[in-house]
PyMOL Python script that loads the backbone (N, CA, C, O; Angstrom):
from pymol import cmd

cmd.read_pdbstr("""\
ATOM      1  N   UNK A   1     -48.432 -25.629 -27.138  1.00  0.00           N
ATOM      2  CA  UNK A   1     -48.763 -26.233 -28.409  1.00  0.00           C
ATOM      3  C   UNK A   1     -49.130 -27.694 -28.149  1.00  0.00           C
ATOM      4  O   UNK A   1     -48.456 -28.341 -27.348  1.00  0.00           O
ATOM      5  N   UNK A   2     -49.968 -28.139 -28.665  1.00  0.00           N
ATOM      6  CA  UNK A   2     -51.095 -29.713 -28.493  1.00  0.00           C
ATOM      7  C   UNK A   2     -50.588 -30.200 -29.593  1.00  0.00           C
ATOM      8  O   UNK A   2     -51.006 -29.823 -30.688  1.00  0.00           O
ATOM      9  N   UNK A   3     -49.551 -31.168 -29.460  1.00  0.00           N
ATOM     10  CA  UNK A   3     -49.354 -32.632 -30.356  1.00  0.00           C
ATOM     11  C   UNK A   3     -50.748 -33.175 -31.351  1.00  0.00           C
ATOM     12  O   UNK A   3     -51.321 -34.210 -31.010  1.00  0.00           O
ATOM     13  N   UNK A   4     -51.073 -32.648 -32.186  1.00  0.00           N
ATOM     14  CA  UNK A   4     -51.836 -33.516 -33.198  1.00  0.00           C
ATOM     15  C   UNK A   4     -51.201 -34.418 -34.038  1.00  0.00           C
ATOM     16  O   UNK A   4     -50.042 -34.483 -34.449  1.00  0.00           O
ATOM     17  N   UNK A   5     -52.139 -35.067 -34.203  1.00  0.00           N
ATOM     18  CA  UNK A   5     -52.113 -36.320 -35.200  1.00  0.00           C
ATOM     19  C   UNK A   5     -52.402 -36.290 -36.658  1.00  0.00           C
ATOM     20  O   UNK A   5     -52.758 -35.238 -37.187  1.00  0.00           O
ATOM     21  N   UNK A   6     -52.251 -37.516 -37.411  1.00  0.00           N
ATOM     22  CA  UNK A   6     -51.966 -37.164 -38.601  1.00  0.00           C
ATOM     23  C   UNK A   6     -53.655 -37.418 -39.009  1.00  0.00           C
ATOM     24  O   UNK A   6     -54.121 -36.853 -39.999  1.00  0.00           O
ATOM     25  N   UNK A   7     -54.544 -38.364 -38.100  1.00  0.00           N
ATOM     26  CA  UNK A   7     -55.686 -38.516 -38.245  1.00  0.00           C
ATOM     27  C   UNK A   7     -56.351 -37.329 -37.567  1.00  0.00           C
ATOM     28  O   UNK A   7     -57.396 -36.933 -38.082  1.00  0.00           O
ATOM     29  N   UNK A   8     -55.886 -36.690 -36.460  1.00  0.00           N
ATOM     30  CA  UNK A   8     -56.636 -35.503 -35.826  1.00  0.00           C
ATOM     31  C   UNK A   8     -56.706 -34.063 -37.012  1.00  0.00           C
ATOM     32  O   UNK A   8     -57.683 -33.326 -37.149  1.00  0.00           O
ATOM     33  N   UNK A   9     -55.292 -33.949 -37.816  1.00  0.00           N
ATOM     34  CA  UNK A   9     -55.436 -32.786 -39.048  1.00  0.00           C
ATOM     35  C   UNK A   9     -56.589 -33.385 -39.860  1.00  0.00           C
ATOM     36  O   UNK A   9     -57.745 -32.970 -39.775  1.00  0.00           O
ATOM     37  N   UNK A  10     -56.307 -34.102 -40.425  1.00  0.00           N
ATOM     38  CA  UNK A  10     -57.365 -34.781 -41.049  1.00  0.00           C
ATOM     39  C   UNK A  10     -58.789 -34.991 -40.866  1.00  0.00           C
ATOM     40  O   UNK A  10     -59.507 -35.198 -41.844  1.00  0.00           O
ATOM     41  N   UNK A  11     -59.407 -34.940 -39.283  1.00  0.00           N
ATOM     42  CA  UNK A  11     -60.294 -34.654 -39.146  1.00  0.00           C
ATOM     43  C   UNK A  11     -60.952 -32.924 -38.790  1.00  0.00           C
ATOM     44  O   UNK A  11     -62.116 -32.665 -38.486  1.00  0.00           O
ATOM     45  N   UNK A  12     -60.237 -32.305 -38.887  1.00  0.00           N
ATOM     46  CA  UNK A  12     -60.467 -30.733 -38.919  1.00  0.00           C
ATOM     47  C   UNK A  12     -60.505 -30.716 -40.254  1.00  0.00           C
ATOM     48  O   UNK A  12     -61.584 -30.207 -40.557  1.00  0.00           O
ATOM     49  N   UNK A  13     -59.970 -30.969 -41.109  1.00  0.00           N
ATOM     50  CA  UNK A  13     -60.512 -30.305 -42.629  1.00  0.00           C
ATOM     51  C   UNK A  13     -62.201 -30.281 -42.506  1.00  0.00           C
ATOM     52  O   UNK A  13     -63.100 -30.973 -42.027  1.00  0.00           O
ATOM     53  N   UNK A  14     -62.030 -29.026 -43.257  1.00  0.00           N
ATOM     54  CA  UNK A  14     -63.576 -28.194 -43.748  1.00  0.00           C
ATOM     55  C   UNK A  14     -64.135 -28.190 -41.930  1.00  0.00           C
ATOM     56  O   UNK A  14     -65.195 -27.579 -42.066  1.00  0.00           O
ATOM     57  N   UNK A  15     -64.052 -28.442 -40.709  1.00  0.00           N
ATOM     58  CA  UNK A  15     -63.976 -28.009 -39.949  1.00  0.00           C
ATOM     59  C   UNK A  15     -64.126 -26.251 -39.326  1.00  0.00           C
ATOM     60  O   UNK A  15     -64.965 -25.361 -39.180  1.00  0.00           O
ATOM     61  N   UNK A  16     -62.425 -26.595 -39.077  1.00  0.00           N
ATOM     62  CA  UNK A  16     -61.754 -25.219 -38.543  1.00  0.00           C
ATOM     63  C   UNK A  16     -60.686 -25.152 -39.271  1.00  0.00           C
ATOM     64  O   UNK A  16     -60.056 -26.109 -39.721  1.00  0.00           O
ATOM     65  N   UNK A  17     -60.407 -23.772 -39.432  1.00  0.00           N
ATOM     66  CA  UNK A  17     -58.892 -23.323 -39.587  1.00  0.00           C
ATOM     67  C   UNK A  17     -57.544 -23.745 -39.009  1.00  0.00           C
ATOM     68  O   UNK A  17     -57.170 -23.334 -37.910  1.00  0.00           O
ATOM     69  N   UNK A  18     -56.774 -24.622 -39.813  1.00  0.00           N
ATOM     70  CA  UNK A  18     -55.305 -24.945 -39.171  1.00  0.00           C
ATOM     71  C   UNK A  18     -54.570 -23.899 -38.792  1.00  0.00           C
ATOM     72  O   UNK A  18     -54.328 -23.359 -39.871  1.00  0.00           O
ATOM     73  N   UNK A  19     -54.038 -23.237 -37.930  1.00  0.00           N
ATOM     74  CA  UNK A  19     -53.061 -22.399 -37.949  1.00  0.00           C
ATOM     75  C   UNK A  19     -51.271 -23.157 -37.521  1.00  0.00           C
ATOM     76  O   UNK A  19     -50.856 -23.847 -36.590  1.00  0.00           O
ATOM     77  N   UNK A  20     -50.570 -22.496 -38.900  1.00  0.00           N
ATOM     78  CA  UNK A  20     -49.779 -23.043 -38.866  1.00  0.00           C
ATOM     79  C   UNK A  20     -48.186 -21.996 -39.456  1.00  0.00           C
ATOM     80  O   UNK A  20     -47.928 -21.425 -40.515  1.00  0.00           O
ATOM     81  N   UNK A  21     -47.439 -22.158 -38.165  1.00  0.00           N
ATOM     82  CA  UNK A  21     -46.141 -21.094 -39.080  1.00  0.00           C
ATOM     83  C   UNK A  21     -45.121 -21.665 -39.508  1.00  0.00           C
ATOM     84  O   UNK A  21     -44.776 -22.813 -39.229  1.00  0.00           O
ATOM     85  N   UNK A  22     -44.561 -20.897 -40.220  1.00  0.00           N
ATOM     86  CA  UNK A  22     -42.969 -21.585 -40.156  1.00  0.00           C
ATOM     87  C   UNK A  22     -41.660 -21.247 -39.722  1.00  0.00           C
ATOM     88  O   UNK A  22     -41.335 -20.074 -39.538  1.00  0.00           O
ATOM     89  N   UNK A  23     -40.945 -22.138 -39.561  1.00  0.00           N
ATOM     90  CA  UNK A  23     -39.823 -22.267 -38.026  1.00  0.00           C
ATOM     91  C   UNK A  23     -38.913 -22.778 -38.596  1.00  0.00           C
ATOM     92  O   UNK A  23     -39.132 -23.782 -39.274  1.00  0.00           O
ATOM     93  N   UNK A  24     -37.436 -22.163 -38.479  1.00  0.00           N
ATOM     94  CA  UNK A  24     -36.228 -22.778 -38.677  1.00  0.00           C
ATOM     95  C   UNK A  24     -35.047 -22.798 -37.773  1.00  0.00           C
ATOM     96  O   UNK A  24     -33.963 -22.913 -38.344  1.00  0.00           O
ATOM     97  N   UNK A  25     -35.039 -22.692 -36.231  1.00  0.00           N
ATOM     98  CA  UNK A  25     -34.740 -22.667 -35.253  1.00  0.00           C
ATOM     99  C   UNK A  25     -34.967 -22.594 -33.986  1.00  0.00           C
ATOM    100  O   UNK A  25     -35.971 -22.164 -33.418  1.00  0.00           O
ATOM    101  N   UNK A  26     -34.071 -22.997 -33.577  1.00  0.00           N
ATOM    102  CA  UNK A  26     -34.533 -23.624 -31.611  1.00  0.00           C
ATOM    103  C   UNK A  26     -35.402 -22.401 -31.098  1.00  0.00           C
ATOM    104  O   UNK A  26     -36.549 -22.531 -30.670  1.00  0.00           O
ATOM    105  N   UNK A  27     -34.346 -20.534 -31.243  1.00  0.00           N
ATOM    106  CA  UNK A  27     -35.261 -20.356 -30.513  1.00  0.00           C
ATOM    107  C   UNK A  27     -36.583 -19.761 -30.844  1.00  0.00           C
ATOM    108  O   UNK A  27     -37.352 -19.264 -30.021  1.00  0.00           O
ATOM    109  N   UNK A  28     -36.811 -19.876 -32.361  1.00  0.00           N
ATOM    110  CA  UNK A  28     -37.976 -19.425 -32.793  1.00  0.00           C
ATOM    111  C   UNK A  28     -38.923 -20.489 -32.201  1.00  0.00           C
ATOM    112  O   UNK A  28     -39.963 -20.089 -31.679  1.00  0.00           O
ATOM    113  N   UNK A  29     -38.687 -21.650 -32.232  1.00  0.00           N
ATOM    114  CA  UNK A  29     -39.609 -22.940 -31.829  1.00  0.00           C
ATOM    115  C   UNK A  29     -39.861 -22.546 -30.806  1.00  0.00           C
ATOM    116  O   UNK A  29     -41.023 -22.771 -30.467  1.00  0.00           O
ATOM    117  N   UNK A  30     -38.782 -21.613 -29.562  1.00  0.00           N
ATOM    118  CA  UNK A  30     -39.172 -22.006 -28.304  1.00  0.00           C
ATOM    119  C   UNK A  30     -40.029 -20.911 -28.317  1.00  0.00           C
ATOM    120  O   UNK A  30     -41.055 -21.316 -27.771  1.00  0.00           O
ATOM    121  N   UNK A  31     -40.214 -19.457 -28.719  1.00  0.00           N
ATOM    122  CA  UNK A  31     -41.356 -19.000 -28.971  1.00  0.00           C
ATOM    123  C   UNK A  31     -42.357 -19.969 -29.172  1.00  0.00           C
ATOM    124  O   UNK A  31     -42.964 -20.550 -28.272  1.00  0.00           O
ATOM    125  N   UNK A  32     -42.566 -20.179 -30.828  1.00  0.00           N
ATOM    126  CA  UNK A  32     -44.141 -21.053 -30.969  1.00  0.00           C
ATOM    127  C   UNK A  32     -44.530 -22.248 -29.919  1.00  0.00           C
ATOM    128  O   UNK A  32     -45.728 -22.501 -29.797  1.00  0.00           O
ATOM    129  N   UNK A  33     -43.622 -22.961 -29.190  1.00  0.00           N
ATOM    130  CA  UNK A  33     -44.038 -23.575 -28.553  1.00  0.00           C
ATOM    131  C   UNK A  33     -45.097 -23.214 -27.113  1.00  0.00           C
ATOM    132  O   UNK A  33     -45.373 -24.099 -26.303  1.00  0.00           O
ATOM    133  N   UNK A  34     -45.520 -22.024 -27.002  1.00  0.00           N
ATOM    134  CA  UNK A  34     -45.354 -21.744 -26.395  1.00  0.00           C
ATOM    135  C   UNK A  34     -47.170 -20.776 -27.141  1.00  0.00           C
ATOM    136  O   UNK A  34     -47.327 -19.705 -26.556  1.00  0.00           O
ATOM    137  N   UNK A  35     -47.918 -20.971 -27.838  1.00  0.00           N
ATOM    138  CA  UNK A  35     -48.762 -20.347 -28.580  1.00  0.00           C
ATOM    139  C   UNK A  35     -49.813 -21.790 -28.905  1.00  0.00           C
ATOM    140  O   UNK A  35     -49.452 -22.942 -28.665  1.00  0.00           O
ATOM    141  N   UNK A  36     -51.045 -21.442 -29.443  1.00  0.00           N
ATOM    142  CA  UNK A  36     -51.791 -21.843 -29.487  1.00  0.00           C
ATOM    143  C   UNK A  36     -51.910 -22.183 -31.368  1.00  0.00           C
ATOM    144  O   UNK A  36     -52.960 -21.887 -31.939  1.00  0.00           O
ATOM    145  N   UNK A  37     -50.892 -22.727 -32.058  1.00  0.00           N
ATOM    146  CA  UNK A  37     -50.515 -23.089 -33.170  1.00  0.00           C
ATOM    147  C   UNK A  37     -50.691 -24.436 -33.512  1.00  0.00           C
ATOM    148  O   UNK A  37     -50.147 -25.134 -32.657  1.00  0.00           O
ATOM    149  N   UNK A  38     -51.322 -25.231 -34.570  1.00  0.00           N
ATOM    150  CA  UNK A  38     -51.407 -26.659 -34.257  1.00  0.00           C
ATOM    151  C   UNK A  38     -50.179 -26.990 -35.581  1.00  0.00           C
ATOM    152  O   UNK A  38     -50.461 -28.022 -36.190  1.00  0.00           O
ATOM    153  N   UNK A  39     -49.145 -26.417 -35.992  1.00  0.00           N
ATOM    154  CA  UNK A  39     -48.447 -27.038 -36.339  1.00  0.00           C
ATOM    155  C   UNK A  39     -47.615 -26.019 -36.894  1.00  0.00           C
ATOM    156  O   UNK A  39     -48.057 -24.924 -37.240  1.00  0.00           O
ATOM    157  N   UNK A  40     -45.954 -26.491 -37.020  1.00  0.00           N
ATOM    158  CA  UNK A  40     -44.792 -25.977 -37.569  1.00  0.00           C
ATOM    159  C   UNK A  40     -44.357 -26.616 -38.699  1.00  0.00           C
ATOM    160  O   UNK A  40     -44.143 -27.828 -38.667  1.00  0.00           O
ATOM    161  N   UNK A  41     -44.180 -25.904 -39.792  1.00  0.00           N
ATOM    162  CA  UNK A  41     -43.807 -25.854 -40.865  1.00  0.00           C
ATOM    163  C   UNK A  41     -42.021 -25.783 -41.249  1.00  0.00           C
ATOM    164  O   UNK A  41     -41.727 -24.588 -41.260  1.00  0.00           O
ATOM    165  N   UNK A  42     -41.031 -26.467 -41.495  1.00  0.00           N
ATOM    166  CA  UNK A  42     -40.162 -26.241 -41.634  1.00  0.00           C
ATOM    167  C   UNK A  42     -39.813 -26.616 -43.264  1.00  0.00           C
ATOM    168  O   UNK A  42     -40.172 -27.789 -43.355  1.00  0.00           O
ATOM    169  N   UNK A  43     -39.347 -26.238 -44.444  1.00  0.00           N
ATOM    170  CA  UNK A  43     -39.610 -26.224 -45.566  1.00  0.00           C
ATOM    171  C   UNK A  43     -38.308 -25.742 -46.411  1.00  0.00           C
ATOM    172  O   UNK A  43     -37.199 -25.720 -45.879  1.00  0.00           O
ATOM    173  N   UNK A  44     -38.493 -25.401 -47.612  1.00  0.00           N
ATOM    174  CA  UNK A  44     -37.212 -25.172 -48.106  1.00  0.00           C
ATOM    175  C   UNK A  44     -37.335 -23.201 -48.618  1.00  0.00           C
ATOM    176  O   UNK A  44     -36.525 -22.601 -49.324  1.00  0.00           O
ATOM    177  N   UNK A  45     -38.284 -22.770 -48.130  1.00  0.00           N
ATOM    178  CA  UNK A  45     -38.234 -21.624 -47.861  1.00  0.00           C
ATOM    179  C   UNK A  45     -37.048 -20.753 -47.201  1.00  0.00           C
ATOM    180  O   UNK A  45     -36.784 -19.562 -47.365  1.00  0.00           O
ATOM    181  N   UNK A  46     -36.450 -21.676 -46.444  1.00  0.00           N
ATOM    182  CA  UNK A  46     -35.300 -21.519 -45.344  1.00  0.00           C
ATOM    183  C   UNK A  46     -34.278 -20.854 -46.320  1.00  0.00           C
ATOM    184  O   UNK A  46     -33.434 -20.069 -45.886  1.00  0.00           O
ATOM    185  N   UNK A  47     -34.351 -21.131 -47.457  1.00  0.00           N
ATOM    186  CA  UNK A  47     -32.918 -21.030 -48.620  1.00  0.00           C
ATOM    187  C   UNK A  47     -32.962 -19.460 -48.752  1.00  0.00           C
ATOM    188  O   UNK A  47     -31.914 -18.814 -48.746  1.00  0.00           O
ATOM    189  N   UNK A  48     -34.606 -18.664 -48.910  1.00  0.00           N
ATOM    190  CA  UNK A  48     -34.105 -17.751 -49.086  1.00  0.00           C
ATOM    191  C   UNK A  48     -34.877 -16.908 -47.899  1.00  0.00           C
ATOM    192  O   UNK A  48     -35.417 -15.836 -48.171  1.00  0.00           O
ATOM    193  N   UNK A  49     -34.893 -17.313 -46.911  1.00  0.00           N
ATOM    194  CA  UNK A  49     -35.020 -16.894 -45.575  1.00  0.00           C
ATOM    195  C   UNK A  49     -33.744 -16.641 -44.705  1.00  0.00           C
ATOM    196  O   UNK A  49     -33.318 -15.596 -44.213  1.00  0.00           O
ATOM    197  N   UNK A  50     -33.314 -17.801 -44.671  1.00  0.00           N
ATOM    198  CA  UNK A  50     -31.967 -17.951 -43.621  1.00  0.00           C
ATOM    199  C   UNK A  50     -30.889 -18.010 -44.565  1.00  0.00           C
ATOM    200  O   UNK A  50     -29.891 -17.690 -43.920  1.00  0.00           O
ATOM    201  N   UNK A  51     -30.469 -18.315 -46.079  1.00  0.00           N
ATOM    202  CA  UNK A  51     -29.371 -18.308 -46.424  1.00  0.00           C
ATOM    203  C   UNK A  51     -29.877 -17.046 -47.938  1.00  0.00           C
ATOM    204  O   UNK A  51     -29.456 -17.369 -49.048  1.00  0.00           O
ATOM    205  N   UNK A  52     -30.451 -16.162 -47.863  1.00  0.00           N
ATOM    206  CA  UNK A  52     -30.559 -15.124 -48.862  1.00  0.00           C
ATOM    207  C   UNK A  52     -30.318 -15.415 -49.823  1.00  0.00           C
ATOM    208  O   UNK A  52     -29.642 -14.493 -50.278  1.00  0.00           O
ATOM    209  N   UNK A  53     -30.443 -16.324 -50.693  1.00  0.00           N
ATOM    210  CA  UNK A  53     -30.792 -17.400 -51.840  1.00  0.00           C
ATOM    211  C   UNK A  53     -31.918 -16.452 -52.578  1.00  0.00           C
ATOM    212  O   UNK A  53     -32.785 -15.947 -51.864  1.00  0.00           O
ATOM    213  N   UNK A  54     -31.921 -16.183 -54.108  1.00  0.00           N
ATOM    214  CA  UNK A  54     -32.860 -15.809 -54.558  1.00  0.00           C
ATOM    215  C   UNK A  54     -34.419 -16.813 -54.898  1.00  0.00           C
ATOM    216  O   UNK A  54     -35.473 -16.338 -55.321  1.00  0.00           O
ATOM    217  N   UNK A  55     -34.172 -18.178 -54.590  1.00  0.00           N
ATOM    218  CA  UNK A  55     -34.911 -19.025 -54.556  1.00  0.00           C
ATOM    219  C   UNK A  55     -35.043 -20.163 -53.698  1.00  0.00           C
ATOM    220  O   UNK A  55     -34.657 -19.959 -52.547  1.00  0.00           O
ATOM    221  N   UNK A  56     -35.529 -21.421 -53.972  1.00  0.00           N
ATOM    222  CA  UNK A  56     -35.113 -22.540 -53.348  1.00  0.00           C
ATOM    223  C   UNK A  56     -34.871 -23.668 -53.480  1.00  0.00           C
ATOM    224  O   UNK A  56     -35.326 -24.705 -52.997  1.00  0.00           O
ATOM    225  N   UNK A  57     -33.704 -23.299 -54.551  1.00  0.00           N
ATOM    226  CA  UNK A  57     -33.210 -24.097 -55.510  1.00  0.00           C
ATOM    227  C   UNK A  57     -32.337 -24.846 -55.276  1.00  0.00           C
ATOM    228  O   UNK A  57     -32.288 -25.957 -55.803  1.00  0.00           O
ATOM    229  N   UNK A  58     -31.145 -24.258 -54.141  1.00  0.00           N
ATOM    230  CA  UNK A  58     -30.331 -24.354 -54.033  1.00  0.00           C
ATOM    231  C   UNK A  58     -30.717 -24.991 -52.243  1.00  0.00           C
ATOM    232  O   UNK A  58     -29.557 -25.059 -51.837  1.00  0.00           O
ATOM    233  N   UNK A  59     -31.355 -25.330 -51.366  1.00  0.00           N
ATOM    234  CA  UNK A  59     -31.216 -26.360 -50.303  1.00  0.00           C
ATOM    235  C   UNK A  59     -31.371 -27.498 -50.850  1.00  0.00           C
ATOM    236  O   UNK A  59     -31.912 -27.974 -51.847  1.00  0.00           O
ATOM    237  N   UNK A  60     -30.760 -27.833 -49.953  1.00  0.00           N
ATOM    238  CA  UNK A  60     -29.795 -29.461 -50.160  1.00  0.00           C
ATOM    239  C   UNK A  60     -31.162 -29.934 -49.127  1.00  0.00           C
ATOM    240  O   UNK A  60     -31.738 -29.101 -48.428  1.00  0.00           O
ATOM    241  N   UNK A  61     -31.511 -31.218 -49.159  1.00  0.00           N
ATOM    242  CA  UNK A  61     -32.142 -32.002 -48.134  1.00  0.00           C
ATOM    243  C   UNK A  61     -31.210 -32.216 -46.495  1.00  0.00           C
ATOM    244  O   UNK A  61     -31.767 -32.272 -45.398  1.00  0.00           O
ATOM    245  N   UNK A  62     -29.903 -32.294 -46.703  1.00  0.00           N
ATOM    246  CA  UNK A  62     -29.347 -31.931 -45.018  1.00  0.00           C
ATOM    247  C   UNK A  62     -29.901 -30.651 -44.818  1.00  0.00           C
ATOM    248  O   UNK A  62     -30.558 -30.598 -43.778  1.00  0.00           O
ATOM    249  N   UNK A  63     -29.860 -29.649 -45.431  1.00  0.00           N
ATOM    250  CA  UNK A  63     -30.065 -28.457 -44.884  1.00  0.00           C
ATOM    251  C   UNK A  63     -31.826 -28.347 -43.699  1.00  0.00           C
ATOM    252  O   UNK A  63     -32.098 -27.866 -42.599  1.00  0.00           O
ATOM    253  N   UNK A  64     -32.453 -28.976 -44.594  1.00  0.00           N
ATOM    254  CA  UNK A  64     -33.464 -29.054 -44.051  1.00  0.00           C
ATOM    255  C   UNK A  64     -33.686 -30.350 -42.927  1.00  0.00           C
ATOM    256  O   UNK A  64     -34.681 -30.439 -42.207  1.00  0.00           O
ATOM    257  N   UNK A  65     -32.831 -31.086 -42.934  1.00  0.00           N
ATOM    258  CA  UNK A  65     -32.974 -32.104 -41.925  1.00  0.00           C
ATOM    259  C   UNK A  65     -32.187 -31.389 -40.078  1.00  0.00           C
ATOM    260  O   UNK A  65     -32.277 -31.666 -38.882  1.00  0.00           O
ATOM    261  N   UNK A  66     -31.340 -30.194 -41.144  1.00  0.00           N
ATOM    262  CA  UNK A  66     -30.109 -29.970 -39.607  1.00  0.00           C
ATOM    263  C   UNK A  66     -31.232 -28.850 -39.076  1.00  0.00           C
ATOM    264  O   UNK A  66     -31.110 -28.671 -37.864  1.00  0.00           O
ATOM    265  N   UNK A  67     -32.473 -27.921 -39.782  1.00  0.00           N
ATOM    266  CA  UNK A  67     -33.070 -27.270 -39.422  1.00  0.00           C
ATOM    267  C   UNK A  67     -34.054 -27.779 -38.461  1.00  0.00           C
ATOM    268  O   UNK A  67     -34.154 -27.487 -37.269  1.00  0.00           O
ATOM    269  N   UNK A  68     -35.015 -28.867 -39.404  1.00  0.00           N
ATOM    270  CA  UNK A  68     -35.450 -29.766 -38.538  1.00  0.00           C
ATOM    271  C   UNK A  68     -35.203 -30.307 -37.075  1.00  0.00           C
ATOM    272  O   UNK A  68     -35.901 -30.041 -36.096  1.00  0.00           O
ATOM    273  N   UNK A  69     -33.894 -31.250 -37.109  1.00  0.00           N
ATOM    274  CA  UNK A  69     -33.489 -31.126 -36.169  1.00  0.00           C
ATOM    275  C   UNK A  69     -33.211 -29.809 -34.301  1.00  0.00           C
ATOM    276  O   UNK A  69     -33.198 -29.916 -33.075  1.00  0.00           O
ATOM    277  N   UNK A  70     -33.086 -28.957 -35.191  1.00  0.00           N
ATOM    278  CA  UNK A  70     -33.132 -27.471 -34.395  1.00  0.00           C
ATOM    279  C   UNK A  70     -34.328 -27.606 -33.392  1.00  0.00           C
ATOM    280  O   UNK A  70     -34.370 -27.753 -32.170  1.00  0.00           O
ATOM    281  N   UNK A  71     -35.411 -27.486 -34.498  1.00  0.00           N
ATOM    282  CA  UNK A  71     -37.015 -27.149 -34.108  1.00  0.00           C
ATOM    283  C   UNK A  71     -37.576 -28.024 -33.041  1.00  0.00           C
ATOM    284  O   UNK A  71     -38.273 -27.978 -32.028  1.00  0.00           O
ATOM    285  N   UNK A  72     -36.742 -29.047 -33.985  1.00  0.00           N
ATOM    286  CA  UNK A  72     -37.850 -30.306 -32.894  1.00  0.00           C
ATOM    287  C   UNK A  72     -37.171 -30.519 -31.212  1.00  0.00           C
ATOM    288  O   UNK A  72     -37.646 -30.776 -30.106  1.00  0.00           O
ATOM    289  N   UNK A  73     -35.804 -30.245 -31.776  1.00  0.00           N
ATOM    290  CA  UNK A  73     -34.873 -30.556 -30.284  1.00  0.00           C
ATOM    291  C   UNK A  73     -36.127 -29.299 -29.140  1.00  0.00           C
ATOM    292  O   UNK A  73     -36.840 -29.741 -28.239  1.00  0.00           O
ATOM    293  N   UNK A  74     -36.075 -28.148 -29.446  1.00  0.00           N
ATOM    294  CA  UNK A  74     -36.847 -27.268 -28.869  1.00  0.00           C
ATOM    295  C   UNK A  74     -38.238 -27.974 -28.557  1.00  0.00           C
ATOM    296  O   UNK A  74     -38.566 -27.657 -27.414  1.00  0.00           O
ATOM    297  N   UNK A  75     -39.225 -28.855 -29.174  1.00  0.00           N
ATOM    298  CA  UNK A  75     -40.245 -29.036 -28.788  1.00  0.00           C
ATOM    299  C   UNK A  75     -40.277 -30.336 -28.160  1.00  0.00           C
ATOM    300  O   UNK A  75     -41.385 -30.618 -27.703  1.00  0.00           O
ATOM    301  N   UNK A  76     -39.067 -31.509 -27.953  1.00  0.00           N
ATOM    302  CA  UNK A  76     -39.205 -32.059 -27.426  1.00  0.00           C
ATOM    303  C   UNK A  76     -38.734 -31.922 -25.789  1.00  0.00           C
ATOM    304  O   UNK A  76     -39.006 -32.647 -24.832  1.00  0.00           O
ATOM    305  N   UNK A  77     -37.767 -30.465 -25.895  1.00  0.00           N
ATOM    306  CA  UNK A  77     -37.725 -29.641 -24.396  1.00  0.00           C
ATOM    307  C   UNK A  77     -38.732 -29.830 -23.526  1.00  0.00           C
ATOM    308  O   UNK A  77     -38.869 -30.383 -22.434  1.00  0.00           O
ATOM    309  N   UNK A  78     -39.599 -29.057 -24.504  1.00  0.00           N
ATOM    310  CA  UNK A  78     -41.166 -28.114 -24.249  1.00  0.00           C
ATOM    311  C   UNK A  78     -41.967 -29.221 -24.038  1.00  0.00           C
ATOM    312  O   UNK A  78     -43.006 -28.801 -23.529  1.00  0.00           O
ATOM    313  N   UNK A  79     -42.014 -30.415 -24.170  1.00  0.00           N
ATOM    314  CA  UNK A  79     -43.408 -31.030 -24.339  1.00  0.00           C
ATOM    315  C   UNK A  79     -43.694 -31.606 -22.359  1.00  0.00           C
ATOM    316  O   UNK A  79     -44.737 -32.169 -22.024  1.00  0.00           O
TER     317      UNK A  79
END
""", "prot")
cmd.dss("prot")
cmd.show_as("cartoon", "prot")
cmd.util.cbc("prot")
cmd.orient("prot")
C-alpha cells in the first residue's frame, strides 16, 4: 500500500477510481497492507460491525481512536 497525500487524493478526483476499504484491526490492516488499496477507512460503522449495535449511535469517539490506533500500529510495521 503507497502512502498518499491529502493533495495526491485530491488530485485523482474525476481521474481514477479511489479504492478504498474499511479496517478495524491490526490484523485486518496487516492483510490490506499488503494490496494495492490507496486508503483505509476506519469509521463508526465499527458499532455495528465489531460491537453488534443495531446502529451507530452508540460509539463513543475512544472507541474509534483505540481502533484507529490498532490499524495504524499495523501500517506503521508495514511501511
Amino acid at each position: 500500500m503507497t502512502k498518499l497525500t491529502i493533495p495526491q487524493f485530491r488530485n485523482l478526483k474525476n481521474k481514477r477510481k479511489i479504492a478504498m476499504v474499511t479496517c478495524y484491526d491490526f490484523s485486518m490492516a496487516r492483510i490490506l497492507a499488503n494490496t494495492d488499496i490507496d486508503s483505509i477507512l476506519i469509521g463508526d460503522s465499527l458499532g455495528m460491525v465489531i460491537k453488534g449495535e443495531n446502529d451507530t449511535l452508540n460509539v463513543e469517539i475512544d472507541e474509534l481512536i483505540y481502533h484507529t490506533k490498532a490499524v495504524k500500529k499495523e501500517l506503521l510495521i508495514n511501511k
